[in-house]
N, CA, C and O atoms as a Tripos MOL2 file, in Angstrom:
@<TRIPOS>MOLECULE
protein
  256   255    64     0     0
PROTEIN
NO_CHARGES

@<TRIPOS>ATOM
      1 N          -4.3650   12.6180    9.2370 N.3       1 UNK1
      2 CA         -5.1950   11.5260    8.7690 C.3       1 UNK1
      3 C          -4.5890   10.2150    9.2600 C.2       1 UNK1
      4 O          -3.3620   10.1240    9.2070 O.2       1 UNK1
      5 N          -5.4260    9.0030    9.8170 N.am      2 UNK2
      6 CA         -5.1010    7.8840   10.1750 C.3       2 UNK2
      7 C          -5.4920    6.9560    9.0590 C.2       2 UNK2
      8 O          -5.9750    7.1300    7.9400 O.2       2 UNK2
      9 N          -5.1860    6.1060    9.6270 N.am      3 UNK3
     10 CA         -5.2380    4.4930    8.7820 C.3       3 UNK3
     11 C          -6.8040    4.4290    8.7740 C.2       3 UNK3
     12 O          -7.3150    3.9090    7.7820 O.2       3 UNK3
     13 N          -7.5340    4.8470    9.6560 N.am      4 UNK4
     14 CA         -9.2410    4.8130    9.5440 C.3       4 UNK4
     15 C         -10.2780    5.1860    8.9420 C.2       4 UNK4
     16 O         -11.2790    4.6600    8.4560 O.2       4 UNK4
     17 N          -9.4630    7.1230    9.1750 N.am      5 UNK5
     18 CA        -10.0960    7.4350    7.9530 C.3       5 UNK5
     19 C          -9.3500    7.3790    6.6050 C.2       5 UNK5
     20 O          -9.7340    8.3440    5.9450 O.2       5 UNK5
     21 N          -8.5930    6.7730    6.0310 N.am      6 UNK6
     22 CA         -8.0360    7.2290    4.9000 C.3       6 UNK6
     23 C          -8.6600    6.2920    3.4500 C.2       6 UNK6
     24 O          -9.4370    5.3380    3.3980 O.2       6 UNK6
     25 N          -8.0730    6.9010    2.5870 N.am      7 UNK7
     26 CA         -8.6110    6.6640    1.3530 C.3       7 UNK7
     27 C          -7.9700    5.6000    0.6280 C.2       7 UNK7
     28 O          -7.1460    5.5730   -0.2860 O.2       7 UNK7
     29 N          -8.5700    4.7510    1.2830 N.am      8 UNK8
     30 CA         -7.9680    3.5080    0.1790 C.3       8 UNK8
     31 C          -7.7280    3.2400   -1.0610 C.2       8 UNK8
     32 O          -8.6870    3.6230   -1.7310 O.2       8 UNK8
     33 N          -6.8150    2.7100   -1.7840 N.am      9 UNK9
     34 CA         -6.8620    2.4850   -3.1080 C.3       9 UNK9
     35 C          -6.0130    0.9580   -2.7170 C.2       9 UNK9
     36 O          -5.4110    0.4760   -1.7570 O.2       9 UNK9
     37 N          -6.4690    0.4980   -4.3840 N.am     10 UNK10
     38 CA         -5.7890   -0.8890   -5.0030 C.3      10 UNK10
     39 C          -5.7660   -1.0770   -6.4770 C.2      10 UNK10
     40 O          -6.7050   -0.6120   -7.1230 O.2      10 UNK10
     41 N          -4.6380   -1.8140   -7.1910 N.am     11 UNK11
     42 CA         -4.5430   -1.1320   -8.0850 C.3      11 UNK11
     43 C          -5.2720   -1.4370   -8.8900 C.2      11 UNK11
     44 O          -6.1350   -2.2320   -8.5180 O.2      11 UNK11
     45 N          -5.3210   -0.9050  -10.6280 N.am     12 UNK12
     46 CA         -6.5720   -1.7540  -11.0720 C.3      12 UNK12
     47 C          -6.3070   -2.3760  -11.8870 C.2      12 UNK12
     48 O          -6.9230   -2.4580  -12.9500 O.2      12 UNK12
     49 N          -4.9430   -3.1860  -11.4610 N.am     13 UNK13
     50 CA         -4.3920   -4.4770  -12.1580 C.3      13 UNK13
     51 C          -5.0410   -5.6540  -11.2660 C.2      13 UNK13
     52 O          -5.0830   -6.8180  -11.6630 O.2      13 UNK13
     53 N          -5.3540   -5.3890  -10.4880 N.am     14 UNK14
     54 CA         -6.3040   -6.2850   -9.5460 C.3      14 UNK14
     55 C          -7.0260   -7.3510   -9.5760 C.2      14 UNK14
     56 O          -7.1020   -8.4110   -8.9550 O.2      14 UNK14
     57 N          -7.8450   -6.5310  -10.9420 N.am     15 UNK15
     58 CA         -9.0590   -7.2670  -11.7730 C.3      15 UNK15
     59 C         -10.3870   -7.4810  -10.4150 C.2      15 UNK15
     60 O         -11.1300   -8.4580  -10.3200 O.2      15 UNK15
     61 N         -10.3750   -6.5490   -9.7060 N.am     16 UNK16
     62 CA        -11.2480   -6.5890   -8.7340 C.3      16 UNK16
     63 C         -11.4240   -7.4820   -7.6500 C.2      16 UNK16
     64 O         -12.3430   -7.3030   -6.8510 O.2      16 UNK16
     65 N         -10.2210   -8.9170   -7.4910 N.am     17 UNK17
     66 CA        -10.4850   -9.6250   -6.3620 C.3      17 UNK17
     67 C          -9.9750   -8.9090   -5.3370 C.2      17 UNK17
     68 O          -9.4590   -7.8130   -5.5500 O.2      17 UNK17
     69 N         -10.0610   -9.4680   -4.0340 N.am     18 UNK18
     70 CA         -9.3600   -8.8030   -3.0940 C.3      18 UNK18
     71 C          -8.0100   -9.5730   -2.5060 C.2      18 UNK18
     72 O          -7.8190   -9.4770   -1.2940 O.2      18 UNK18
     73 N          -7.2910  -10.1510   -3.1130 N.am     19 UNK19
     74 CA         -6.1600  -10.4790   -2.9340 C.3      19 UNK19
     75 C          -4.8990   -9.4390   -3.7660 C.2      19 UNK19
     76 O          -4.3490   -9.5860   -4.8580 O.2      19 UNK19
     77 N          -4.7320   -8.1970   -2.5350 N.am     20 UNK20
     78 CA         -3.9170   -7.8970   -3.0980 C.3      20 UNK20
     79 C          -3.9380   -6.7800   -1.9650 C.2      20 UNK20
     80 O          -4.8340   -6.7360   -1.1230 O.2      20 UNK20
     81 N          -2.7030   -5.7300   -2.0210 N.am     21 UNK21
     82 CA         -2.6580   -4.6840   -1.1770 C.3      21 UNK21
     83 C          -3.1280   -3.2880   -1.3010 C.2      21 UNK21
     84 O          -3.1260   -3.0280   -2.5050 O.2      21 UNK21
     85 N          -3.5420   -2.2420   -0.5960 N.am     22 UNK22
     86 CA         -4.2690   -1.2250   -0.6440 C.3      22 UNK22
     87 C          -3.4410   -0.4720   -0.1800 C.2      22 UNK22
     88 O          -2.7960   -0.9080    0.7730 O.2      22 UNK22
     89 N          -3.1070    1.1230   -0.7410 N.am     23 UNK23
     90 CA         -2.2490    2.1800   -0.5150 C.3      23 UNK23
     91 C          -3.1600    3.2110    0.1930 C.2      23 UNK23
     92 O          -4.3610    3.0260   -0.0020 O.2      23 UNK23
     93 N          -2.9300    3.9320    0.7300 N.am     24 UNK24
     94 CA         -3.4130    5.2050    1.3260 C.3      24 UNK24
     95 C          -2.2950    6.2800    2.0190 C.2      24 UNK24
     96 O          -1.3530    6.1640    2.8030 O.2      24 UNK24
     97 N          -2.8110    7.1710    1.4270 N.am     25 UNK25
     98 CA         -1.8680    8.9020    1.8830 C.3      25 UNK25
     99 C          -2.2270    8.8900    3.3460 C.2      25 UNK25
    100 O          -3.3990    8.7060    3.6770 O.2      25 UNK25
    101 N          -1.0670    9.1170    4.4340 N.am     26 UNK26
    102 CA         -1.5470    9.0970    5.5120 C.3      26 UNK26
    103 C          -0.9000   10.0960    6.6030 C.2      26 UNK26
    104 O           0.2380    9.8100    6.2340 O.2      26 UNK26
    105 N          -0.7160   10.8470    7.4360 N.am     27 UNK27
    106 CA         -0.2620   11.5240    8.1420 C.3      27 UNK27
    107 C           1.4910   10.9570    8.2810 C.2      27 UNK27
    108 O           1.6320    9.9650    8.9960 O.2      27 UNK27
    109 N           2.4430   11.3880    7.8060 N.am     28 UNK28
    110 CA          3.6870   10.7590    8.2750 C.3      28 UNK28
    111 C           3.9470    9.8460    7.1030 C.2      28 UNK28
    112 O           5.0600    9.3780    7.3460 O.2      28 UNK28
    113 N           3.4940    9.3070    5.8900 N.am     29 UNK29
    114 CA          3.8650    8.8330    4.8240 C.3      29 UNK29
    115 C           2.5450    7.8130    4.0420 C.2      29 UNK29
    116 O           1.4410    8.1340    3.6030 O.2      29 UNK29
    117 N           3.1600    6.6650    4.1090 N.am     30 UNK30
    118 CA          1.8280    5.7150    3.1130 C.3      30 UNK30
    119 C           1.6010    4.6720    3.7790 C.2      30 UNK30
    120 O           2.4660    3.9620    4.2920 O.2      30 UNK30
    121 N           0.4620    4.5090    3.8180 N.am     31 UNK31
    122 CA         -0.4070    3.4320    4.5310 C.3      31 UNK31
    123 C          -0.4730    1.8640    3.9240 C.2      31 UNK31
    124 O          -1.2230    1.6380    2.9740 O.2      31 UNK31
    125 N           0.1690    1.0210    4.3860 N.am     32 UNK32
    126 CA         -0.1510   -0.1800    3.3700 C.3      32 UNK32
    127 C          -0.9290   -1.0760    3.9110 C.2      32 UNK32
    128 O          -0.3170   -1.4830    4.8980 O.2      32 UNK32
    129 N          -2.3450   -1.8410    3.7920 N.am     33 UNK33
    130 CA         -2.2410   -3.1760    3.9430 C.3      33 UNK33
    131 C          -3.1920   -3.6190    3.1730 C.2      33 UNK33
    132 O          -3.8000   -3.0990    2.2380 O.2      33 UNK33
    133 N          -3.2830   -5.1940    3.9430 N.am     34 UNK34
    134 CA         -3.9870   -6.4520    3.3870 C.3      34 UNK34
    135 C          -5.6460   -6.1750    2.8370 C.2      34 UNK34
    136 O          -6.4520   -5.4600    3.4330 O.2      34 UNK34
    137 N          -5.8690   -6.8020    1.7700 N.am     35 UNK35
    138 CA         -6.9040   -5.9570    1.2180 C.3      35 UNK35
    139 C          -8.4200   -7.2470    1.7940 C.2      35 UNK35
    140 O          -9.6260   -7.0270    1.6840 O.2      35 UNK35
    141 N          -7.7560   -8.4880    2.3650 N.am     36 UNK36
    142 CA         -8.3820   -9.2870    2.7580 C.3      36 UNK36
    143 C          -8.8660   -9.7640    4.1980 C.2      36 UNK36
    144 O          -9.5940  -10.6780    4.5860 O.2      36 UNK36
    145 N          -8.2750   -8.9320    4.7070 N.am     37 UNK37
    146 CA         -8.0400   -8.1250    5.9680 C.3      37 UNK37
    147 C          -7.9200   -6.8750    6.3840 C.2      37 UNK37
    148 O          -7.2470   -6.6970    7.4000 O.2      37 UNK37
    149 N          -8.4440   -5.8810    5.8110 N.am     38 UNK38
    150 CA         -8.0910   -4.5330    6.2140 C.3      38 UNK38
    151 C          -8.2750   -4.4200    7.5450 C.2      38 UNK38
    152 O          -7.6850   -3.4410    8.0030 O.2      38 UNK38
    153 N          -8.9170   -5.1030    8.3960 N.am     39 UNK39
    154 CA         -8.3850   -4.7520    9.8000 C.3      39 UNK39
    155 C          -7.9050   -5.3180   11.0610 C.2      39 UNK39
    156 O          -8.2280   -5.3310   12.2490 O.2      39 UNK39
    157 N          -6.6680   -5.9450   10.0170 N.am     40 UNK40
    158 CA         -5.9050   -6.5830   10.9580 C.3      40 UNK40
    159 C          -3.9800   -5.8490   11.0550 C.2      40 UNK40
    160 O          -3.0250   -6.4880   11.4960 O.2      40 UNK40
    161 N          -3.9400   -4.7390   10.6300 N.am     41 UNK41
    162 CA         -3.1270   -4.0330   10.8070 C.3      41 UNK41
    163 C          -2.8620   -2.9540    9.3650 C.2      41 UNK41
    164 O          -3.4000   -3.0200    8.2590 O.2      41 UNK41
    165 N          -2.0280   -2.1680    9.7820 N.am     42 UNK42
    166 CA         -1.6020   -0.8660    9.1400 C.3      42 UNK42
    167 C           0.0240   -1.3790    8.8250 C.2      42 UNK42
    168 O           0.5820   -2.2960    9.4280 O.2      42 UNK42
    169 N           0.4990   -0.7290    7.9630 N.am     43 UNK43
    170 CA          2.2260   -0.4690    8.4630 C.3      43 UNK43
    171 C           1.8770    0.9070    7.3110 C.2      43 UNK43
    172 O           1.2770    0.9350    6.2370 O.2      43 UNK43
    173 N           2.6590    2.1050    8.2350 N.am     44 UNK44
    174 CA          3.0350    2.9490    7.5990 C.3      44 UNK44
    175 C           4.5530    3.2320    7.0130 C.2      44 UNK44
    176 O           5.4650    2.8080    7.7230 O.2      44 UNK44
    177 N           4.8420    3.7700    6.0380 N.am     45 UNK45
    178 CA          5.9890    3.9290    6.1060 C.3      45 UNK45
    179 C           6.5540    5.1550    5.1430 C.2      45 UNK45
    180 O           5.7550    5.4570    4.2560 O.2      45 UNK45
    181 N           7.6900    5.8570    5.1580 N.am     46 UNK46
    182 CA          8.0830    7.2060    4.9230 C.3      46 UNK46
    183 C           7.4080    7.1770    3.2870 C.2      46 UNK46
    184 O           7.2140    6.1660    2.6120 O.2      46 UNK46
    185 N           7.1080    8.6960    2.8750 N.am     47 UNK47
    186 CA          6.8670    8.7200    1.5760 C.3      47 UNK47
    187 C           8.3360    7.9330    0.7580 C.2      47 UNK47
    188 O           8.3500    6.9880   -0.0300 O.2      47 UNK47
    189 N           9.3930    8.6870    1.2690 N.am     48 UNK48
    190 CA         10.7630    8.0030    0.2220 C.3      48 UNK48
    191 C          10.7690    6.6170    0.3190 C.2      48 UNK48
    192 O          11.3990    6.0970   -0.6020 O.2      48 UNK48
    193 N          10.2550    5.7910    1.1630 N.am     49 UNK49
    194 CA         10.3380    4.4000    0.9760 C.3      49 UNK49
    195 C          10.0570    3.9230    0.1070 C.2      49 UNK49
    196 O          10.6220    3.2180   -0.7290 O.2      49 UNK49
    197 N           8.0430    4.7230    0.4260 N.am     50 UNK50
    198 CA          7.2850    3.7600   -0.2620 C.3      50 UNK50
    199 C           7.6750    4.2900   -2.1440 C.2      50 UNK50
    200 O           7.7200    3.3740   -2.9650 O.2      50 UNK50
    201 N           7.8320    5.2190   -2.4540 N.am     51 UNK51
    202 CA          8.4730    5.8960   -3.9550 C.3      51 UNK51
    203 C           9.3810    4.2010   -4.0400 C.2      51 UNK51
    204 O           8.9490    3.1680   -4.5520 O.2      51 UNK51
    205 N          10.8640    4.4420   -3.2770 N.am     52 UNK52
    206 CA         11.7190    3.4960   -3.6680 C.3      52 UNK52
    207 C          11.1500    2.0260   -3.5680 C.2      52 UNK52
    208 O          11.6960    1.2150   -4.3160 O.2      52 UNK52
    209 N          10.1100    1.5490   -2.7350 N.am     53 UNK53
    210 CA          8.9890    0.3460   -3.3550 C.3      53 UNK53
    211 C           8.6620    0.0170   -4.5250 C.2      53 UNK53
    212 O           9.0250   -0.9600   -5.1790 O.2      53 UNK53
    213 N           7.8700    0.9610   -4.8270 N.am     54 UNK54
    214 CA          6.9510    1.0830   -6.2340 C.3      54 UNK54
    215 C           7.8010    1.0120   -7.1310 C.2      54 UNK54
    216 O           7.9710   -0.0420   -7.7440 O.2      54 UNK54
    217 N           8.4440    2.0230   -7.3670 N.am     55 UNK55
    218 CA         10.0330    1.8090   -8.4780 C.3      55 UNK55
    219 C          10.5360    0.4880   -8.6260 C.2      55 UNK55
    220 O          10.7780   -0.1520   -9.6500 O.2      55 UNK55
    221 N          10.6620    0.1610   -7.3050 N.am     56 UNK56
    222 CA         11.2780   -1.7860   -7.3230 C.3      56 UNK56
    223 C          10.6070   -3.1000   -7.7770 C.2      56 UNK56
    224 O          11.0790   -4.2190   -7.9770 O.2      56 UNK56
    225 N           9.1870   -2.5430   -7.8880 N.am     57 UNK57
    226 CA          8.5240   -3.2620   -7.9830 C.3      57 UNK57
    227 C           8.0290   -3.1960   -9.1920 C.2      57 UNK57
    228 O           7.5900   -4.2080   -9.7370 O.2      57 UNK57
    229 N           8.0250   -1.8140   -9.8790 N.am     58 UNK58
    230 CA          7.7120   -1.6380  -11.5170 C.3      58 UNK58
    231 C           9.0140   -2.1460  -11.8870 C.2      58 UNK58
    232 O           8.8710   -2.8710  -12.8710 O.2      58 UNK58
    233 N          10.1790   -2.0800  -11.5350 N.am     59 UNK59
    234 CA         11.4610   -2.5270  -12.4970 C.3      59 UNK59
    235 C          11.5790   -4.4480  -12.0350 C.2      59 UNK59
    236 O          12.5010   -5.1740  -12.4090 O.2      59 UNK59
    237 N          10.7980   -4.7450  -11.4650 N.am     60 UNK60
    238 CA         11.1360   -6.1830  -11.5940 C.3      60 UNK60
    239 C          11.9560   -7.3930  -11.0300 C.2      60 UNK60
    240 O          12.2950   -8.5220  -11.3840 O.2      60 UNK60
    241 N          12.0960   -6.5300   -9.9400 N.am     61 UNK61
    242 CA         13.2840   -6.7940   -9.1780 C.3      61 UNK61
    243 C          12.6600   -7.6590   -7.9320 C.2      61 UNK61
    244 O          11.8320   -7.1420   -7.1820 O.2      61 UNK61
    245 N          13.1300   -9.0650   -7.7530 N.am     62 UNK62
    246 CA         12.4320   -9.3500   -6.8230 C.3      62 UNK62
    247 C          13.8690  -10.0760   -5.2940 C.2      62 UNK62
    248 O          13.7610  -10.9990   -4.4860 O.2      62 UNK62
    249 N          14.8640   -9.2120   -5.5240 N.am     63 UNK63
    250 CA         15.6380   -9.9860   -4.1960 C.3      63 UNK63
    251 C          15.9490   -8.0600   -4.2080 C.2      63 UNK63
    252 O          16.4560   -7.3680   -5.0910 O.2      63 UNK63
    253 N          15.5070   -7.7470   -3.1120 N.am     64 UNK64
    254 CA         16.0660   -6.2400   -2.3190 C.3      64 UNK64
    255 C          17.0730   -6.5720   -1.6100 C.2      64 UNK64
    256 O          17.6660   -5.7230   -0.9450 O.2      64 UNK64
@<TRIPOS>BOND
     1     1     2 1
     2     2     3 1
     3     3     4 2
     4     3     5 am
     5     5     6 1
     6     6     7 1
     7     7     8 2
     8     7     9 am
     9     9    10 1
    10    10    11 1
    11    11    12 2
    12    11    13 am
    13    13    14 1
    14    14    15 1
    15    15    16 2
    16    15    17 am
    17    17    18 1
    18    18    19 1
    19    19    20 2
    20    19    21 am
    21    21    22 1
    22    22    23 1
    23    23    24 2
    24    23    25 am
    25    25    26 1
    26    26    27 1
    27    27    28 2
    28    27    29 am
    29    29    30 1
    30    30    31 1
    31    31    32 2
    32    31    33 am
    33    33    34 1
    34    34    35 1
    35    35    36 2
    36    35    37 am
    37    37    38 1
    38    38    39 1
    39    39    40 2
    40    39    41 am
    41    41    42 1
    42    42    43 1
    43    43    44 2
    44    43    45 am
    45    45    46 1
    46    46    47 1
    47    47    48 2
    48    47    49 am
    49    49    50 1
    50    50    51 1
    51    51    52 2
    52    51    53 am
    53    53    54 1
    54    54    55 1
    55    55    56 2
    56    55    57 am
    57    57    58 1
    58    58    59 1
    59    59    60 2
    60    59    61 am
    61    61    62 1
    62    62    63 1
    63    63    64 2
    64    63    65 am
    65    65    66 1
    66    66    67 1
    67    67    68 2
    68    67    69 am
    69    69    70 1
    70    70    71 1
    71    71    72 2
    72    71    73 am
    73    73    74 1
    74    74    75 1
    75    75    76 2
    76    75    77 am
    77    77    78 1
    78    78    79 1
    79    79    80 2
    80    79    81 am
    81    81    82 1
    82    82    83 1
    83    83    84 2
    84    83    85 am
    85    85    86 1
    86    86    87 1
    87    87    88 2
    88    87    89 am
    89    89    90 1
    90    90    91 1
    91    91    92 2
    92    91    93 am
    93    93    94 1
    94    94    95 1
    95    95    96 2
    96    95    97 am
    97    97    98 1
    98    98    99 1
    99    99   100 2
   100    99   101 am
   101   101   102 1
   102   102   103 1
   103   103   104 2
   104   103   105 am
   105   105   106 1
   106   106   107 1
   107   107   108 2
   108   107   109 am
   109   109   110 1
   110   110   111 1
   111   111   112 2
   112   111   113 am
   113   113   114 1
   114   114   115 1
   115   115   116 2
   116   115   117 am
   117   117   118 1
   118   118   119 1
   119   119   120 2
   120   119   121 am
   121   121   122 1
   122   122   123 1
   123   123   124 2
   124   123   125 am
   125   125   126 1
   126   126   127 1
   127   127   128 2
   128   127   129 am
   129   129   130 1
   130   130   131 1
   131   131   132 2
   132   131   133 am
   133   133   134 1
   134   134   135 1
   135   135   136 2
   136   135   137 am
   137   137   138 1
   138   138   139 1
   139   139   140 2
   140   139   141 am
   141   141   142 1
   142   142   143 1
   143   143   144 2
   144   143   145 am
   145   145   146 1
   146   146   147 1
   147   147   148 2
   148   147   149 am
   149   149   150 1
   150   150   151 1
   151   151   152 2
   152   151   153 am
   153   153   154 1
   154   154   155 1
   155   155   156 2
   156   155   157 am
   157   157   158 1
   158   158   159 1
   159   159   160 2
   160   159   161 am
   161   161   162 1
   162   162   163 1
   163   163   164 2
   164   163   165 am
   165   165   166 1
   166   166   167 1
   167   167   168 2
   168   167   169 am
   169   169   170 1
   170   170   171 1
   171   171   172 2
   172   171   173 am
   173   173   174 1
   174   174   175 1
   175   175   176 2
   176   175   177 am
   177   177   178 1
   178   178   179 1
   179   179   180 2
   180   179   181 am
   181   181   182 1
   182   182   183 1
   183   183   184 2
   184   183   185 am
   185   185   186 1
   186   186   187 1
   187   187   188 2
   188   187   189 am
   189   189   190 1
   190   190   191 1
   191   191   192 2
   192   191   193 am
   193   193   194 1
   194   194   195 1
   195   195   196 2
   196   195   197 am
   197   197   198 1
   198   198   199 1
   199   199   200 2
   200   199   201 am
   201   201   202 1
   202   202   203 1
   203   203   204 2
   204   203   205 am
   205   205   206 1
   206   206   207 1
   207   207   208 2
   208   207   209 am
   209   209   210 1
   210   210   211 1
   211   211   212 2
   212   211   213 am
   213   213   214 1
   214   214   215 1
   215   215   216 2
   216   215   217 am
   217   217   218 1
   218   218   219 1
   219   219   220 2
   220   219   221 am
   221   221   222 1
   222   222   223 1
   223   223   224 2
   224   223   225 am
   225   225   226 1
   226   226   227 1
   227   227   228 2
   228   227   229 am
   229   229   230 1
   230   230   231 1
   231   231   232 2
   232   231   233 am
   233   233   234 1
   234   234   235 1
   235   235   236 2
   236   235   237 am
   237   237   238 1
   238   238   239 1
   239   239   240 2
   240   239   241 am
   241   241   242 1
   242   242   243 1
   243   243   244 2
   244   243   245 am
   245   245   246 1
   246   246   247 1
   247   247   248 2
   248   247   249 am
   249   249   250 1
   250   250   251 1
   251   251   252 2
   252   251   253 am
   253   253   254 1
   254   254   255 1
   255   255   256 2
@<TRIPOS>SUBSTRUCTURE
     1 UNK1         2 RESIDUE 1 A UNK
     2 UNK2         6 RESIDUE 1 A UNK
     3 UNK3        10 RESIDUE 1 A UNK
     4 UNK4        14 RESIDUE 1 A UNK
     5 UNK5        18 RESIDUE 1 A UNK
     6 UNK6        22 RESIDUE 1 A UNK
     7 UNK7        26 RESIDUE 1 A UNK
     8 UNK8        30 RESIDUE 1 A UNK
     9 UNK9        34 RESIDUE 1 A UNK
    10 UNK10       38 RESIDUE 1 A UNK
    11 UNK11       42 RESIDUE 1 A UNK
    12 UNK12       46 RESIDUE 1 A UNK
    13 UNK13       50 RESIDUE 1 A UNK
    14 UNK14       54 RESIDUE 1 A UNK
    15 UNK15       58 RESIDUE 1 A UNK
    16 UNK16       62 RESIDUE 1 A UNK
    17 UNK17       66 RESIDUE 1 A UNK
    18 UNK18       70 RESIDUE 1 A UNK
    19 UNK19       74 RESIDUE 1 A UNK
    20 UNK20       78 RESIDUE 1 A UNK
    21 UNK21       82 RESIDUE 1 A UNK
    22 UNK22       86 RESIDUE 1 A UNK
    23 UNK23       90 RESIDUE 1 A UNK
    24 UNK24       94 RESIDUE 1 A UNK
    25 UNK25       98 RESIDUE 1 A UNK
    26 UNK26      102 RESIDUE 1 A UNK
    27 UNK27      106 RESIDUE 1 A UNK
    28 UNK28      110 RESIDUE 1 A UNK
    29 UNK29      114 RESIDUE 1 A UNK
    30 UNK30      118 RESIDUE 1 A UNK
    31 UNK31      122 RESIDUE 1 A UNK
    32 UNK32      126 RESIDUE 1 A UNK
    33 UNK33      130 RESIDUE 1 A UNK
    34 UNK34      134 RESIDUE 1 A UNK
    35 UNK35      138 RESIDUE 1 A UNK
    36 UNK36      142 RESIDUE 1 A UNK
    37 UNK37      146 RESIDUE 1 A UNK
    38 UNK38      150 RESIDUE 1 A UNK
    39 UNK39      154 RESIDUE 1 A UNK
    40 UNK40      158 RESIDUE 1 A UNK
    41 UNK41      162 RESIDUE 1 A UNK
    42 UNK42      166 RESIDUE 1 A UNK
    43 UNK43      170 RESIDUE 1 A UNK
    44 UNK44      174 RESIDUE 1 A UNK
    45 UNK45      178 RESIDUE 1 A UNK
    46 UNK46      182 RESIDUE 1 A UNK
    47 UNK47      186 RESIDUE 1 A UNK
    48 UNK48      190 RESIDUE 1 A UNK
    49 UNK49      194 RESIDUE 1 A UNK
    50 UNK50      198 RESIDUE 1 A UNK
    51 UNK51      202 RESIDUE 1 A UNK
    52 UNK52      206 RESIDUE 1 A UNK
    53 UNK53      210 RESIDUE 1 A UNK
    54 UNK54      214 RESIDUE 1 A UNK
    55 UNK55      218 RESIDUE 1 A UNK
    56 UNK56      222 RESIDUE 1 A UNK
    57 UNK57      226 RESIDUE 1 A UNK
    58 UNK58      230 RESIDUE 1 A UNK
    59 UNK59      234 RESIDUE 1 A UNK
    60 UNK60      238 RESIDUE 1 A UNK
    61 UNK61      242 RESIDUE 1 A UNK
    62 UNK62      246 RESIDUE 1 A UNK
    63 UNK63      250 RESIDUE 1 A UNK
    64 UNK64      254 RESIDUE 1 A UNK
């Protein structure tokens, strides 16, 4: 699966604007981008990343 066809999501802390980023399961790990732009690029990156992302980002942590 590519970045083209895949299944977008965003979260639904959102409140429905589109300022914000979109996840998708993708061949080789997780698909991230711009939800205001979806087609102005992809970045994929390993499932273990994106896990250690999300974690960082639910605990609050904002200097990696």
């Amino acid at each position: 699966m590519t970045g083209a066809d895949a299944r977008w999501r965003k979260s639904s802390r959102s409140g429905g604007s589109n300022q914000c980023v979109e996840c998708a399961v993708v061949s080789g790990g997780r698909a991230v981008r711009d939800s205001k732009a979806p087609t102005a690029g992809t970045l994929v990156v390993p499932v273990a990343a994106f896990a250690r992302l999300v974690e960082t980002v639910k605990a609050g942590v904002r200097d990696v």
